[in-house]
N, C-alpha and C positions, 0 to 999 in steps of 0.2 A: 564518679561511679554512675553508673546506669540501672535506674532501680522503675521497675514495673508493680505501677498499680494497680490493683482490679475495684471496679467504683467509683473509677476515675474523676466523674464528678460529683461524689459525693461532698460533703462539709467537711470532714476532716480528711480525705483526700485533697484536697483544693487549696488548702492551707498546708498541706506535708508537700506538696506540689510545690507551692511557693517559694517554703522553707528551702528546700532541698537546688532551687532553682538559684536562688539566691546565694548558696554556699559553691556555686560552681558544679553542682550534682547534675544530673541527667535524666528528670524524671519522664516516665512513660505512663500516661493515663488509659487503660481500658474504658472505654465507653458504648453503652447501646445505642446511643442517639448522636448520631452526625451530627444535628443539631446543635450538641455544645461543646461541638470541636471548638469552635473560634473563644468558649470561654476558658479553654486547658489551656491556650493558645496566650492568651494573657495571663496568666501565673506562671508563663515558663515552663509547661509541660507540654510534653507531644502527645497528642493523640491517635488512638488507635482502636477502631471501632471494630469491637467484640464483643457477642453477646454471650455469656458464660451461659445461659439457661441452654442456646443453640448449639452448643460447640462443644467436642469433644477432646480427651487429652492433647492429642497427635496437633489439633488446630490450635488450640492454647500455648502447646509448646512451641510451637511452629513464632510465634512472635516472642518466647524469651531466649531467644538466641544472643549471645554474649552481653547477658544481663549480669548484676551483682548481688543484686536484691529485689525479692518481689513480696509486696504486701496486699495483704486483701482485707480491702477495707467497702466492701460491698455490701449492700444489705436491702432487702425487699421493700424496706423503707417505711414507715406509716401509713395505715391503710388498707397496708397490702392482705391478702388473703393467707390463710395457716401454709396454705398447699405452697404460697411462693416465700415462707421462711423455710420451706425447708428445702424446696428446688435453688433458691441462693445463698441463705445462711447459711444453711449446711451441703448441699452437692456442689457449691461454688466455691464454697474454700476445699473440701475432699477435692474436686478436680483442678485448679490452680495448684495442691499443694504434687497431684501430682502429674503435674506436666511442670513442675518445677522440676521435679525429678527426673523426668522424660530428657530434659533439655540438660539437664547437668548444672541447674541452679542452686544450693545448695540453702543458701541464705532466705527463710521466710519469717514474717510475721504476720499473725493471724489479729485483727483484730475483733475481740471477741465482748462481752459482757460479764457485768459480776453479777455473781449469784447463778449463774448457767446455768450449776450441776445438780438446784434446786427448783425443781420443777416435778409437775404431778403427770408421771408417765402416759396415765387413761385419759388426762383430760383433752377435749378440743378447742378450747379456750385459744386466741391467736396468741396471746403474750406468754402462754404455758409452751406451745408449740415452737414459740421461737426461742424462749430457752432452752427447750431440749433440742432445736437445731443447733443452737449454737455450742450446746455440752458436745452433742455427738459430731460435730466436727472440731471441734478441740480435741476429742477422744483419738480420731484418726490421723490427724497432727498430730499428734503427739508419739503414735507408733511408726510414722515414716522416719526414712534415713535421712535426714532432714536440719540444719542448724535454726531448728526451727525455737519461735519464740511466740506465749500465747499474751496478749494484753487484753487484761480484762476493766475497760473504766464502768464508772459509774453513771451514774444520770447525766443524760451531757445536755451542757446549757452554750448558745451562742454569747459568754462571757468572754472579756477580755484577758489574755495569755497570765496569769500570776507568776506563772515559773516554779509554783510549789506544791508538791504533792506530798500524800501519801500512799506510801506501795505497802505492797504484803501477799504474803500467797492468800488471805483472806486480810477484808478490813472492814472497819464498821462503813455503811453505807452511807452515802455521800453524794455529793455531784460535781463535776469536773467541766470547767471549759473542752470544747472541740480544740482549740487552740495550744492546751497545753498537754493533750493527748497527740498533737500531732510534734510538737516539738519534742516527747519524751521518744515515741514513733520514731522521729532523724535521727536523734542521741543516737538510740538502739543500730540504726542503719549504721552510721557514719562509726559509731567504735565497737561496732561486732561483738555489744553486749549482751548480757542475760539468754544465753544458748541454753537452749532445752533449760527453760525455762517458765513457767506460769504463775502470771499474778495479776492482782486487783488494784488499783490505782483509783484515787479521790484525790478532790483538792487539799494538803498538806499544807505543814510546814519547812519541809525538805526540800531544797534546789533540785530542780529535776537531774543535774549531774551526776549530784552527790548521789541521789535516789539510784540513778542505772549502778553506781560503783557498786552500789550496798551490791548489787545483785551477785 
């Protein structure tokens, strides 16, 4: 499979990168910074530099040409200003989901955060604002024609992969490896699970297999 990432280098891009690289998959890293071409480059993913903030559908679509799956796993990052959660939390996944569409990619996953839909509309606060980016681009996923799929983890910690979570369309709050968000992330790719579907994932006691079947 040939599956395109947007965030390319992000932490758990880089790691789903890997995974996917490893299983004979074909991954594709969106990146801003030619710069970490050469580090997509060592996890088995090809790069391909594009800035979603700069680019419009027709450009975006224009590189998922005979793709299988595209994930967007981008994010303004720590630090960053309210104005750039919402130009990439939220206009970055609305425009990949659609030039997903553009292109006739049908297959998305958003990767999103839990507790999104719980945010204080007026405030300007940055971590209010980037949950309401990321509620209102899970909103607009969710009404495309789309096999789309929303994962929402919890606090992510640079912990080693346990392999066990807990899912739910809600769950009590938690914190999850990048690592084993990015292996439930492949499951999902690799057996075309949980379609038009949204949930919240923590570290559990469920095999992350077992967890995608529950879906």
């Amino acid at each position: 499979m040939r599956i395109v990432i947007a965030g390319g280098h992000g932490k758990i891009a880089m790691l789903l990168s890997r995974l996917l690289a490893e299983a004979g998959h074909e991954p594709i890293g969106l990146i801003r910074n030619p710069e970490h071409t050469d580090d997509l480059l060592a996890v088995g993913a090809t790069p391909v530099v594009l800035d979603l903030e700069q680019s419009d559908v027709g450009e975006v679509a224009d590189v998922l040409g005979d793709v299988d799956a595209v994930v967007f796993a981008a994010g303004a990052g720590p630090g960053s200003s309210a104005e750039r959660k919402l130009t990439v939390d939220r206009d970055g996944a609305i425009l990949l989901a659609d030039a997903a569409g553009e292109a006739g990619v049908r297959r998305l996953i958003v990767i999103s955060a839990t507790g999104a839909d719980d945010f204080h509309a007026e405030s300007d606060d940055v971590f209010q604002v980037y949950l309401r980016a990321k509620s209102e681009a899970d909103a607009m996923v969710r009404g495309r024609d789309l096999d789309w799929t929303i994962v929402r983890p919890g606090a992510l910690t640079n912990d080693a992969a346990t392999g066990l979570v807990n899912i739910g369309e809600t769950v009590d709050s938690g914190r999850i490896p990048r690592a084993d968000v990015a292996a439930l992330v492949a499951r999902l790719i690799v057996e075309n699970g949980a379609i038009h579907r949204q949930f919240e994932v923590v570290s559990g006691d469920t095999p992350i297999a077992e967890a995608v079947l529950s879906l």
